[in-house]
mmCIF file of the N, C-alpha and C atoms, coordinates in Angstrom:
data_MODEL
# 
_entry.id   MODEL 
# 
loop_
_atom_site.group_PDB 
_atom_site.id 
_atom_site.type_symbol 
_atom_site.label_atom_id 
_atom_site.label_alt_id 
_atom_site.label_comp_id 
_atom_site.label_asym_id 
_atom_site.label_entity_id 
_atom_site.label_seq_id 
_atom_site.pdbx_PDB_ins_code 
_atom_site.Cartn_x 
_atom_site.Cartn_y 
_atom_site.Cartn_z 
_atom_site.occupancy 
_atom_site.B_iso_or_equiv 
_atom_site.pdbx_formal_charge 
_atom_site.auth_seq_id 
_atom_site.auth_comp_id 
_atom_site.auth_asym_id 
_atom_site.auth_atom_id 
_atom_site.pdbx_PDB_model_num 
ATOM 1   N N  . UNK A 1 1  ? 5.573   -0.934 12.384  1.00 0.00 ? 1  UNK A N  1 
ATOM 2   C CA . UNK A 1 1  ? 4.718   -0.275 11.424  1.00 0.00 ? 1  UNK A CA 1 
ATOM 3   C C  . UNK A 1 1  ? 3.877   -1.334 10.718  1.00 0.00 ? 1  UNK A C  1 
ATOM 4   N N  . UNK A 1 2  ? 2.799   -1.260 10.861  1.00 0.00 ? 2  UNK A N  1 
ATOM 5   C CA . UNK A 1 2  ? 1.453   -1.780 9.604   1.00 0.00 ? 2  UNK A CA 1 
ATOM 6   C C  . UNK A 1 2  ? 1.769   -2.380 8.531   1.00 0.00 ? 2  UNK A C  1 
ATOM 7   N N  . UNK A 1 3  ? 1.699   -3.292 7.383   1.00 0.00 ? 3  UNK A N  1 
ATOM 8   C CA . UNK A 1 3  ? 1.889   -3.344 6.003   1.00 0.00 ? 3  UNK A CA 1 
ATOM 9   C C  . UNK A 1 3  ? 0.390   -3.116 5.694   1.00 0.00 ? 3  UNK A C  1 
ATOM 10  N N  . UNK A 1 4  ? -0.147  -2.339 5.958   1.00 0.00 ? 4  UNK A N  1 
ATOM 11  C CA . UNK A 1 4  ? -1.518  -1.792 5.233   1.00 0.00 ? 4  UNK A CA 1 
ATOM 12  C C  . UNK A 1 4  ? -1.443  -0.661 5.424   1.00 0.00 ? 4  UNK A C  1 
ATOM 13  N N  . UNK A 1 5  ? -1.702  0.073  4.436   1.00 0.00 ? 5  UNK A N  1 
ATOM 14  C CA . UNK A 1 5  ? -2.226  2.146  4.442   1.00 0.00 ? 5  UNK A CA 1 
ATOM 15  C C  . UNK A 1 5  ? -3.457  2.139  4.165   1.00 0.00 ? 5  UNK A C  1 
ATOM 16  N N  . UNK A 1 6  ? -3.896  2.654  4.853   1.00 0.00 ? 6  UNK A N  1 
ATOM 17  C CA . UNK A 1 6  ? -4.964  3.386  4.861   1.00 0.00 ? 6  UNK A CA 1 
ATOM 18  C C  . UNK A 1 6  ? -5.342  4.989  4.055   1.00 0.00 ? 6  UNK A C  1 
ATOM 19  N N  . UNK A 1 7  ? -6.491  4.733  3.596   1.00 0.00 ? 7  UNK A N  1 
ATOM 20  C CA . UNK A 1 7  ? -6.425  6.330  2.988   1.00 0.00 ? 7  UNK A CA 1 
ATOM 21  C C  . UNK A 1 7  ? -8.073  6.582  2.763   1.00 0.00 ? 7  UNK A C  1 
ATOM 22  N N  . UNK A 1 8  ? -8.663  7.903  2.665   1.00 0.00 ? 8  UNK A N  1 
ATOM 23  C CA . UNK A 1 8  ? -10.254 7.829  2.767   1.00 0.00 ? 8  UNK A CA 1 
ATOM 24  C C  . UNK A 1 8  ? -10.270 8.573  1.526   1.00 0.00 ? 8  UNK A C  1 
ATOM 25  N N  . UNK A 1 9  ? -11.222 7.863  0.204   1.00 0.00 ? 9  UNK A N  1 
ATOM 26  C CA . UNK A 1 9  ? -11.268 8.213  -0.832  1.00 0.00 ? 9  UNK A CA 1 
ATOM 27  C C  . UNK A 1 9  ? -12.610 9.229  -0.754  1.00 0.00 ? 9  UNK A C  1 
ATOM 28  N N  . UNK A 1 10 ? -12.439 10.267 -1.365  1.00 0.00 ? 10 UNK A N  1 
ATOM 29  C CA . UNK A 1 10 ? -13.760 10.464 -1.461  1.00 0.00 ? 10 UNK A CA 1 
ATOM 30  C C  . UNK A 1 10 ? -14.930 10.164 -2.586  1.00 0.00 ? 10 UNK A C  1 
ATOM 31  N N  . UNK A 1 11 ? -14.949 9.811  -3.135  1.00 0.00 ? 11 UNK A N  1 
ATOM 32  C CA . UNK A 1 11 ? -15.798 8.374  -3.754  1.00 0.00 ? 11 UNK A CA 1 
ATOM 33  C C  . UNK A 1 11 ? -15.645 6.979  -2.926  1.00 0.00 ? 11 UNK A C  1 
ATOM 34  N N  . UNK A 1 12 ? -15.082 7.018  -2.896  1.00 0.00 ? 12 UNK A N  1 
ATOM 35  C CA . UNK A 1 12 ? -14.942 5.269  -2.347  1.00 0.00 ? 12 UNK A CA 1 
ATOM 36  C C  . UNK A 1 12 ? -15.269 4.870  -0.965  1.00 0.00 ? 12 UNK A C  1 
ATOM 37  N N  . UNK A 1 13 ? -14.616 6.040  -0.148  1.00 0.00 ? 13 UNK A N  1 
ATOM 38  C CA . UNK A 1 13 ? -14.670 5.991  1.502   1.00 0.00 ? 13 UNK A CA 1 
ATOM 39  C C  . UNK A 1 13 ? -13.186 5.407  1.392   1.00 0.00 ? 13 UNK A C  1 
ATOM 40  N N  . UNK A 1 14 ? -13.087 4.719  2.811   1.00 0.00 ? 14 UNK A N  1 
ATOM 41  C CA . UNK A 1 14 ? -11.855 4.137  3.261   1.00 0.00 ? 14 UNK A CA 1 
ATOM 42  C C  . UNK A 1 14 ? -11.524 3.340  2.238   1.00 0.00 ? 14 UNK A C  1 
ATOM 43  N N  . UNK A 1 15 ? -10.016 2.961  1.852   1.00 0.00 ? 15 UNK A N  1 
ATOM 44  C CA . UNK A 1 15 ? -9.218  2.125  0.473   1.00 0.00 ? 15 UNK A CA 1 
ATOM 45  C C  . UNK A 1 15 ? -7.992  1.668  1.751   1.00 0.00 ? 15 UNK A C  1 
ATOM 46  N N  . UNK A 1 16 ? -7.821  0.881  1.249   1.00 0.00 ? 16 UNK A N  1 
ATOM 47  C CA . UNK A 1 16 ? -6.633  0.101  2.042   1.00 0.00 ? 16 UNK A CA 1 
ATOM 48  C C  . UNK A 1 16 ? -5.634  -0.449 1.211   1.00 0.00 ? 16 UNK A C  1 
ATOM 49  N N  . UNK A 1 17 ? -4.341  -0.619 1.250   1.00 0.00 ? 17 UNK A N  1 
ATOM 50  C CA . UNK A 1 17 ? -3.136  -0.530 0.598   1.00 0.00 ? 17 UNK A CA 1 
ATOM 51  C C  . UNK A 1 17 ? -2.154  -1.550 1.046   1.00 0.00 ? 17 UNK A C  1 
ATOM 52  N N  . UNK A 1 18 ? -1.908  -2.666 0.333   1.00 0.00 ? 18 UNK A N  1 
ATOM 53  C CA . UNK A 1 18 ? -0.939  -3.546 1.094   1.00 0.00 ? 18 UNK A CA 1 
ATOM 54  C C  . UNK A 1 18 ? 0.727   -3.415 0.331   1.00 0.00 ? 18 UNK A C  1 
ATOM 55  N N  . UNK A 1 19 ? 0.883   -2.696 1.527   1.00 0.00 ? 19 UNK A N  1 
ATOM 56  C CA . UNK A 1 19 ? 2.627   -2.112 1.493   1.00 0.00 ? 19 UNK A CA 1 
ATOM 57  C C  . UNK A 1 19 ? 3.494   -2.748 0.313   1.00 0.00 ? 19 UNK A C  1 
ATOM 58  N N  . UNK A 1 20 ? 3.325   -4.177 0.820   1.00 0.00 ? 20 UNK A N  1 
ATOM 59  C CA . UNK A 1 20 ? 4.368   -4.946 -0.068  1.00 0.00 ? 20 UNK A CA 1 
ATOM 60  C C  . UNK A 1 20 ? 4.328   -5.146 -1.631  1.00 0.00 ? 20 UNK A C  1 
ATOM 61  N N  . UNK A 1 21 ? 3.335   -5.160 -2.080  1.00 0.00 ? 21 UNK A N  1 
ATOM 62  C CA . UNK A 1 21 ? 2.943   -4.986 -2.870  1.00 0.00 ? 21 UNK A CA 1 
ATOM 63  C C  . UNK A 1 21 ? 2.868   -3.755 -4.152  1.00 0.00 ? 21 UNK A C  1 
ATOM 64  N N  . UNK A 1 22 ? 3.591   -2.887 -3.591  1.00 0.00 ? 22 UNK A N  1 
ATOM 65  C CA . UNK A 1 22 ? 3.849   -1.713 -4.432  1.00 0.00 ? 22 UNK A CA 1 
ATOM 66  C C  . UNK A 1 22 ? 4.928   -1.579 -4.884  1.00 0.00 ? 22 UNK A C  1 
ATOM 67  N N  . UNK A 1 23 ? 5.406   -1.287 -5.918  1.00 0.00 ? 23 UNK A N  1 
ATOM 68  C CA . UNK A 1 23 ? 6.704   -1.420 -6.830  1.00 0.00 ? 23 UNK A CA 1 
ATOM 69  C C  . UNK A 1 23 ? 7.108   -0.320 -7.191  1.00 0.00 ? 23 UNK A C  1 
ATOM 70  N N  . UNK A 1 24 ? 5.744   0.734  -7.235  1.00 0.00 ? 24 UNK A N  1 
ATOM 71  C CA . UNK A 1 24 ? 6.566   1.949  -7.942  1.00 0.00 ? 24 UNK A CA 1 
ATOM 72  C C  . UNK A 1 24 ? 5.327   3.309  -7.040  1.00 0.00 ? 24 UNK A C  1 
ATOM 73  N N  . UNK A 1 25 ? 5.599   4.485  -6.843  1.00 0.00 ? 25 UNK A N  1 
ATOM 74  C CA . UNK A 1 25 ? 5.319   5.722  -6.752  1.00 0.00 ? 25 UNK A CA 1 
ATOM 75  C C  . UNK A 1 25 ? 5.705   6.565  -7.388  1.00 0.00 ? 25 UNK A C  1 
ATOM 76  N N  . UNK A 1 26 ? 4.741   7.286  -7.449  1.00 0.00 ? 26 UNK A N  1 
ATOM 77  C CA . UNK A 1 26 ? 5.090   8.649  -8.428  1.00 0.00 ? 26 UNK A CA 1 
ATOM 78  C C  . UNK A 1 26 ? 3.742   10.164 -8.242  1.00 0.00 ? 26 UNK A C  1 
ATOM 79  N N  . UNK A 1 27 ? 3.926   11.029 -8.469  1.00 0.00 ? 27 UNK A N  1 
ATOM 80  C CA . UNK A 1 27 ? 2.743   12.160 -8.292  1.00 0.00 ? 27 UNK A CA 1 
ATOM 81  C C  . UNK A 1 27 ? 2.975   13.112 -9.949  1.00 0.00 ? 27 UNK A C  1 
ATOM 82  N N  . UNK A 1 28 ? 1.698   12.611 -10.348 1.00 0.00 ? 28 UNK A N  1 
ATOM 83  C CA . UNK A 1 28 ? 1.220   13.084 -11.200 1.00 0.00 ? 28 UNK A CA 1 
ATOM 84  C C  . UNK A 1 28 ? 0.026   13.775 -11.362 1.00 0.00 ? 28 UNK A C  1 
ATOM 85  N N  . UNK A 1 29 ? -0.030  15.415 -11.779 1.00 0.00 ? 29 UNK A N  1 
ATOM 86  C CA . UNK A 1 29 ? -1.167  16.348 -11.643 1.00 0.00 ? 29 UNK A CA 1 
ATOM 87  C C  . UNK A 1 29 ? -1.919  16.397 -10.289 1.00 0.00 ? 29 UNK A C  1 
ATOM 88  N N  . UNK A 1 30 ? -0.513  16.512 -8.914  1.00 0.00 ? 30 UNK A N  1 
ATOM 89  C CA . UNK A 1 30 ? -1.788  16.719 -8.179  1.00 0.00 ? 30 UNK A CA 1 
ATOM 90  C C  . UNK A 1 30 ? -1.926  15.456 -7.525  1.00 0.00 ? 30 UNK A C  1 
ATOM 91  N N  . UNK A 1 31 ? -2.204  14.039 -8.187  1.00 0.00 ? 31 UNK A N  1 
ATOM 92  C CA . UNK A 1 31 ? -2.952  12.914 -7.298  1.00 0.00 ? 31 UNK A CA 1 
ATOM 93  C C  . UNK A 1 31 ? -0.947  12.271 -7.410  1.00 0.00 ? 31 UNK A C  1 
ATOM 94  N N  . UNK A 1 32 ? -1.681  11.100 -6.022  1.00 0.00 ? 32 UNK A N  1 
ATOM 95  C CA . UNK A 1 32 ? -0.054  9.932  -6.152  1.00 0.00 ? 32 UNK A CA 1 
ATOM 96  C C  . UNK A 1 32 ? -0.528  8.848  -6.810  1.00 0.00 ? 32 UNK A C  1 
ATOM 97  N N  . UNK A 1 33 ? 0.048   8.285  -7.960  1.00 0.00 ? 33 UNK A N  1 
ATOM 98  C CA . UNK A 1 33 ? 0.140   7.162  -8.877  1.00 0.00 ? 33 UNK A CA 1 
ATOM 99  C C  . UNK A 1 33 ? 1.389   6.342  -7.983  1.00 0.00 ? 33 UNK A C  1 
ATOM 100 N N  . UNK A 1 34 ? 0.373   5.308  -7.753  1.00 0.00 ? 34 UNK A N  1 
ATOM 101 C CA . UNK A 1 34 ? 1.312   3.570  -7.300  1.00 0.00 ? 34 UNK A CA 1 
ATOM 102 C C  . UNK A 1 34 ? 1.038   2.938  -8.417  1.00 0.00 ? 34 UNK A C  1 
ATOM 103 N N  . UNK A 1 35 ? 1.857   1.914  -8.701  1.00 0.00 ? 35 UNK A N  1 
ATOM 104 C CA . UNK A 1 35 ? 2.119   0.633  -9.364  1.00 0.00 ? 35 UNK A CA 1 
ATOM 105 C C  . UNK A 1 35 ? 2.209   -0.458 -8.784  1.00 0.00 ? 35 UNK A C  1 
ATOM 106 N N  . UNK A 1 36 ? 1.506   -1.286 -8.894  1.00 0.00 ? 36 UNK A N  1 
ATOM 107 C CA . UNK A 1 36 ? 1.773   -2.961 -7.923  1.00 0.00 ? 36 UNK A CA 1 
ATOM 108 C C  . UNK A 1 36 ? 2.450   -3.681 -8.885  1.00 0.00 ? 36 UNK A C  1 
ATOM 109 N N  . UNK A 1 37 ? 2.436   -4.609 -7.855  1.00 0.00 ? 37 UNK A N  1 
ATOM 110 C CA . UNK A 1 37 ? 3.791   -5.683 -8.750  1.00 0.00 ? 37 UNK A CA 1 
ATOM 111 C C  . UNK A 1 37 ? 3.012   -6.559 -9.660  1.00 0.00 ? 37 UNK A C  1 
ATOM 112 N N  . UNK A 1 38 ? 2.044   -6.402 -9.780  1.00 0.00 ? 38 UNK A N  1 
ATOM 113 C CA . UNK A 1 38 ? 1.182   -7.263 -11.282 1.00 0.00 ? 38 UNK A CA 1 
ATOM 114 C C  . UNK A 1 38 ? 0.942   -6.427 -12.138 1.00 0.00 ? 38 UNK A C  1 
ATOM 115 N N  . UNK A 1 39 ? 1.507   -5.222 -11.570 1.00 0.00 ? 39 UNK A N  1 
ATOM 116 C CA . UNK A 1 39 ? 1.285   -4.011 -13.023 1.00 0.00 ? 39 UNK A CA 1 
ATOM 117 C C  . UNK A 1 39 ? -0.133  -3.058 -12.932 1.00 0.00 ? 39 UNK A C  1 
ATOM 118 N N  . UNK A 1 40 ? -1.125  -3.315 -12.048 1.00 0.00 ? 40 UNK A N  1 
ATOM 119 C CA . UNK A 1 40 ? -1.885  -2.421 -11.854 1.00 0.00 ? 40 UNK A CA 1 
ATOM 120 C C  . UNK A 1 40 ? -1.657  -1.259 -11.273 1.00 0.00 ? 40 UNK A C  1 
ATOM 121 N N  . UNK A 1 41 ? -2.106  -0.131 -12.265 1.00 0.00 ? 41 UNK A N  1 
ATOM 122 C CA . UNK A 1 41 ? -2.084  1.296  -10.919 1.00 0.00 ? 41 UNK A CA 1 
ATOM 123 C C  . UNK A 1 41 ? -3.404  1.485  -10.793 1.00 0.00 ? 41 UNK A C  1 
ATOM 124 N N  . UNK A 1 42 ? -2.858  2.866  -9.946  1.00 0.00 ? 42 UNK A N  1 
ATOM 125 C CA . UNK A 1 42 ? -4.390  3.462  -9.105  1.00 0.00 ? 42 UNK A CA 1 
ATOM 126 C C  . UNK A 1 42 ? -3.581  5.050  -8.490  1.00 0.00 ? 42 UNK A C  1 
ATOM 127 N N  . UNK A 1 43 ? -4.499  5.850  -8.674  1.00 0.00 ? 43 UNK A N  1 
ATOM 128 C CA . UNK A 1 43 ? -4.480  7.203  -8.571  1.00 0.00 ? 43 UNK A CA 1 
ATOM 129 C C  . UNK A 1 43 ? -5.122  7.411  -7.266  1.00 0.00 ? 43 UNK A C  1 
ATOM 130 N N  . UNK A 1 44 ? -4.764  7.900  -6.415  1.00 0.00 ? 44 UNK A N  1 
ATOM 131 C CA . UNK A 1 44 ? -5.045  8.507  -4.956  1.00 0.00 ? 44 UNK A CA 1 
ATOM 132 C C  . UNK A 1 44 ? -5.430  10.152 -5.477  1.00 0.00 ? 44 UNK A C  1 
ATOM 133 N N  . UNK A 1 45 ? -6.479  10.621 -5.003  1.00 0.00 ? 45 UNK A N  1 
ATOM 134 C CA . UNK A 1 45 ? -6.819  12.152 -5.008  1.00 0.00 ? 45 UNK A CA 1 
ATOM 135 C C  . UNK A 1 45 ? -6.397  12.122 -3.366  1.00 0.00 ? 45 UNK A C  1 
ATOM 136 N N  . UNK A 1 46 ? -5.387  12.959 -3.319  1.00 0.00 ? 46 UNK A N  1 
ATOM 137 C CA . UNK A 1 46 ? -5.574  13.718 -1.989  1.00 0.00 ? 46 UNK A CA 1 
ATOM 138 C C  . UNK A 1 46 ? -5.123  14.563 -1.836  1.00 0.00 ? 46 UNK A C  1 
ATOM 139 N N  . UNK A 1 47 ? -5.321  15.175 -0.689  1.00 0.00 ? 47 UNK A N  1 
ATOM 140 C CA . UNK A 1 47 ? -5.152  16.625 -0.601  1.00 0.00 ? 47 UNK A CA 1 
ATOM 141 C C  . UNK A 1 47 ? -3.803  16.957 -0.566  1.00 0.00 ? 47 UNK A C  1 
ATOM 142 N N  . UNK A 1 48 ? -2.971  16.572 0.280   1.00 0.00 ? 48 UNK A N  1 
ATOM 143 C CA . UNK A 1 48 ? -1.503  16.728 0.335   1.00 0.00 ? 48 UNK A CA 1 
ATOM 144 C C  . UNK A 1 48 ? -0.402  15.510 -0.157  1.00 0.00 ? 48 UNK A C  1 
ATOM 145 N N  . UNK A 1 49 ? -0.348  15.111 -1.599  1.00 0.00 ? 49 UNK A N  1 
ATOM 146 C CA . UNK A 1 49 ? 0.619   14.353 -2.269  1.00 0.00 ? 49 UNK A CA 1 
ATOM 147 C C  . UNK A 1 49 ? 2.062   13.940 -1.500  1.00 0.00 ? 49 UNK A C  1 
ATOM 148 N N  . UNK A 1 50 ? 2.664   15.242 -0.996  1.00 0.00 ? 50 UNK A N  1 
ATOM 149 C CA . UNK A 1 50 ? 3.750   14.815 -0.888  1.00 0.00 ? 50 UNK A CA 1 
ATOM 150 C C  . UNK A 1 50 ? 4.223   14.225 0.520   1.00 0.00 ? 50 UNK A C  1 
ATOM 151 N N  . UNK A 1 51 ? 2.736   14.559 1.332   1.00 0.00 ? 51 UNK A N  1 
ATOM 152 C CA . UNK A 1 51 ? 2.797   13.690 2.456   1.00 0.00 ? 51 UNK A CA 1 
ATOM 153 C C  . UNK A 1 51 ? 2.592   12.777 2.646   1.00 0.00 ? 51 UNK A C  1 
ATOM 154 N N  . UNK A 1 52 ? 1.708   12.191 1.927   1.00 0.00 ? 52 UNK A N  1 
ATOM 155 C CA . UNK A 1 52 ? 1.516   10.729 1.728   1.00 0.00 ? 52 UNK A CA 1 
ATOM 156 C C  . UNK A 1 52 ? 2.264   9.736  0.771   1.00 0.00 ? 52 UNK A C  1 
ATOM 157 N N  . UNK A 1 53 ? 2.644   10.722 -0.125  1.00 0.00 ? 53 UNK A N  1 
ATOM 158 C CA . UNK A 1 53 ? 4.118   9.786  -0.619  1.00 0.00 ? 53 UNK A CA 1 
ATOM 159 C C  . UNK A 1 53 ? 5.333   9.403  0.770   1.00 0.00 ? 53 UNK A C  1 
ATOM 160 N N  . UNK A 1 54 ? 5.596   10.450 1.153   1.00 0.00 ? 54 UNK A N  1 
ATOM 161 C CA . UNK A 1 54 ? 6.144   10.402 2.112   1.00 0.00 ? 54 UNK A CA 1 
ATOM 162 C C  . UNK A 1 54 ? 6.097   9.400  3.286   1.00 0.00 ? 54 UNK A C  1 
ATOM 163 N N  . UNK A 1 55 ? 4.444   9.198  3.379   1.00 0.00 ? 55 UNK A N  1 
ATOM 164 C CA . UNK A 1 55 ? 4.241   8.182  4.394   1.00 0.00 ? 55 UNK A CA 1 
ATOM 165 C C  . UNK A 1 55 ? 4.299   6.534  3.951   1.00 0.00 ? 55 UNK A C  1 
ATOM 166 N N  . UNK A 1 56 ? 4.405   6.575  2.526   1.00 0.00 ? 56 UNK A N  1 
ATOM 167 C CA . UNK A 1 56 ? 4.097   5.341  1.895   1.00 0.00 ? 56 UNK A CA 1 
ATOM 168 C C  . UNK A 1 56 ? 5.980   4.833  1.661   1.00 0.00 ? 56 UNK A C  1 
ATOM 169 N N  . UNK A 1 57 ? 7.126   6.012  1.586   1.00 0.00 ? 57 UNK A N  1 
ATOM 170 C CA . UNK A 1 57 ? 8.244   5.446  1.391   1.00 0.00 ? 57 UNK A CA 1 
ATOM 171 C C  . UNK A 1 57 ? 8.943   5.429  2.538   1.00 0.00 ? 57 UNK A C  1 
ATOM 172 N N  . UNK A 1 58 ? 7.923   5.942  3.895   1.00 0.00 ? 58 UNK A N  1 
ATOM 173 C CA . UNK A 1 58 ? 8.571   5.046  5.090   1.00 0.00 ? 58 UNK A CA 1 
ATOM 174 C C  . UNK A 1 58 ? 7.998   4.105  5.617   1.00 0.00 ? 58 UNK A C  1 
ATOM 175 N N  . UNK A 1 59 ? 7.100   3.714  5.013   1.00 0.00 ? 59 UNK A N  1 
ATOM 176 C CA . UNK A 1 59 ? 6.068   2.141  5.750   1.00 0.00 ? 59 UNK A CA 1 
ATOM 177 C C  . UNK A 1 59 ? 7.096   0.957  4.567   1.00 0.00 ? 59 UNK A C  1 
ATOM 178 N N  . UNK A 1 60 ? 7.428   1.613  3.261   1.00 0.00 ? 60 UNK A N  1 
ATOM 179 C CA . UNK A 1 60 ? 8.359   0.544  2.592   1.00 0.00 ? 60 UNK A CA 1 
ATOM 180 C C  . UNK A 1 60 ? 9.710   0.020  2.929   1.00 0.00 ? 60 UNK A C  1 
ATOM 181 N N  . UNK A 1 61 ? 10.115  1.271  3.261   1.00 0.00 ? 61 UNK A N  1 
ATOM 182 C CA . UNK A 1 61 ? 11.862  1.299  4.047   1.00 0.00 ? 61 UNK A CA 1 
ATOM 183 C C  . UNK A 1 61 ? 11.284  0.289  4.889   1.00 0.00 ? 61 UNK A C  1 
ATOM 184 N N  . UNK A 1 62 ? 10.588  0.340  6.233   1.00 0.00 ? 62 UNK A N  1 
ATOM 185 C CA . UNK A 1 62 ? 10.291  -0.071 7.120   1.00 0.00 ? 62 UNK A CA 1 
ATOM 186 C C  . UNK A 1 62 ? 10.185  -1.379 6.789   1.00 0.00 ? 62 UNK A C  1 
ATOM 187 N N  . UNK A 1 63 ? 9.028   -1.505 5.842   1.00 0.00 ? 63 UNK A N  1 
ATOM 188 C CA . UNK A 1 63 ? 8.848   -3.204 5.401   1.00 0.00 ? 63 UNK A CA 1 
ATOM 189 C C  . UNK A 1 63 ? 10.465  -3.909 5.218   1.00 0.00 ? 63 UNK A C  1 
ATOM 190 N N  . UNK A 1 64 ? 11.189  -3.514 3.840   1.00 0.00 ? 64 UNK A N  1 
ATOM 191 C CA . UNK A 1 64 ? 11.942  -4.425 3.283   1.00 0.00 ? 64 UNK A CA 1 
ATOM 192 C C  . UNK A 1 64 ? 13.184  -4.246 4.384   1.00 0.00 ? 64 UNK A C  1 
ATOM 193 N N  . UNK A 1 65 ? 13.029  -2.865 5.355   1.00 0.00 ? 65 UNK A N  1 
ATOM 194 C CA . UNK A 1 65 ? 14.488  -3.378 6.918   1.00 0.00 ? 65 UNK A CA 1 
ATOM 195 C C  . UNK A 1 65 ? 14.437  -4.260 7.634   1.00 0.00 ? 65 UNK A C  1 
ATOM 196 N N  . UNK A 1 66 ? 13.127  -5.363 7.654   1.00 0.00 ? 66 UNK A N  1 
ATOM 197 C CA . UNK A 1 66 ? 13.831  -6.288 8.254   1.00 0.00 ? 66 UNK A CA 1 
ATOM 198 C C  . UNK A 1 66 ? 14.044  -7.514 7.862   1.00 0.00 ? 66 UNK A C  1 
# 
């Protein structure tokens, strides 16, 4: 698996996401709120939250299994 996600903002276009780097998830109103490990977040609008949470806490499992 990748340590980059991908995701297509619609403002932004394509946003890219480096796996390791994320410390925390969460879904609030709708969008997914990450936290990086310097303390910045960022709000994802997308359409289906809990799939892409989903996809983001198996690219992490994945990262820190080996």
């Amino acid at each position: 698996m990748t340590n980059i996600f991908e995701y297509q903002d619609e403002h932004l276009g394509k946003c890219y996401i480096v796996i390791p780097k994320i410390r925390e998830i969460s879904k609030a109103l709708g969008n997914v709120v990450i936290v990086f490990d310097n303390g910045d977040r960022r709000s994802l609008m997308v359409d289906e939250p809990d799939v892409v949470i989903d996809l983001l806490l198996t690219a992490l499992e994945a990262h820190y299994a080996h």
